[in-house]
C-alpha positions in Angstrom: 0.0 0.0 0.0 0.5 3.9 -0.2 1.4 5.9 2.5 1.8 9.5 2.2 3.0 11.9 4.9 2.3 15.5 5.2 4.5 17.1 7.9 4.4 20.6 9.0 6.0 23.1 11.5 3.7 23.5 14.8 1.4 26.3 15.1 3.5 27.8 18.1 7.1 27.2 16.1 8.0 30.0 14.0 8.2 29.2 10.2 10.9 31.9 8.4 9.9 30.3 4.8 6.5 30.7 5.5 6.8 34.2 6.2 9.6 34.7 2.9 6.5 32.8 0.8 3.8 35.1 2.5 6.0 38.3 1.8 6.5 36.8 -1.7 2.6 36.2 -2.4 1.7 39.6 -1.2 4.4 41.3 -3.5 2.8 39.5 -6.2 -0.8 40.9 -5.7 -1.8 38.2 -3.7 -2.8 40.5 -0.8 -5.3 37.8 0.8 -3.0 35.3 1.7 -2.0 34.9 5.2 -0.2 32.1 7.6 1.9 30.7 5.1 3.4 27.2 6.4 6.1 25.4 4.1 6.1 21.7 5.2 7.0 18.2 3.7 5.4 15.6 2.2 7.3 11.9 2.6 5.4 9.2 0.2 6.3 5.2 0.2 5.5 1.9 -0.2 4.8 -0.7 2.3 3.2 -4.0 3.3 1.0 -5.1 5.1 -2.8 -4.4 6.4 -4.9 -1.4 7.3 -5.0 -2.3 11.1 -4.7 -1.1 14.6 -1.5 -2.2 14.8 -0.2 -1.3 11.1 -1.3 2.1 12.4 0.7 2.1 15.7 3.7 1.1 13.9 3.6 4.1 11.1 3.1 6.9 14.2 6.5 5.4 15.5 7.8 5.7 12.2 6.8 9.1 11.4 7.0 10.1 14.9 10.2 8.9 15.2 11.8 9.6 12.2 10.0 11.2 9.6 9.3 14.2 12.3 10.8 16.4 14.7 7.7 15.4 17.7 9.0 19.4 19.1 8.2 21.6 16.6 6.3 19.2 13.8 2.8 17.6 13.5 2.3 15.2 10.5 -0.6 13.6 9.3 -1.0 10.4 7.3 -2.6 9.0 4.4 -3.0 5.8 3.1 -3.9 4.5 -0.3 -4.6 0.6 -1.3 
């Protein structure tokens, strides 16, 4: 299966490339946009089932490793 990982900074952590993008946007005419995040996205393969455990395994791994647990949140996807 699919996984795909979406990680981005906390809401508390300052993000300077957010705020270079945001600066960017607005210089561009884009006056609207506001909080600007730049995060990752982290996409493999991988066997194995759709469980409870499957589950607890891929928060180690992306808590773990694919993360920085102090100043990153991620969220997960998975495709069959």
């Amino acid at each position: 299966m699919k996984v795909i990982v979406f990680v981005s900074p906390k809401d508390t952590v300052l993000d300077p490339q957010g705020a270079a993008v945001e600066h960017a946007m607005k210089s561009l005419g884009h006056q609207s946009a506001r909080a600007v995040r730049i995060g990752k996205t982290v996409t493999f393969e991988i066997d194995g089932e759709d469980t409870e455990a499957f589950r607890k395994e891929l928060d180690q791994l992306c808590d773990g490793l694919l993360s920085n647990p102090i100043i990153e949140d991620f969220r997960y996807e998975i495709e069959a």
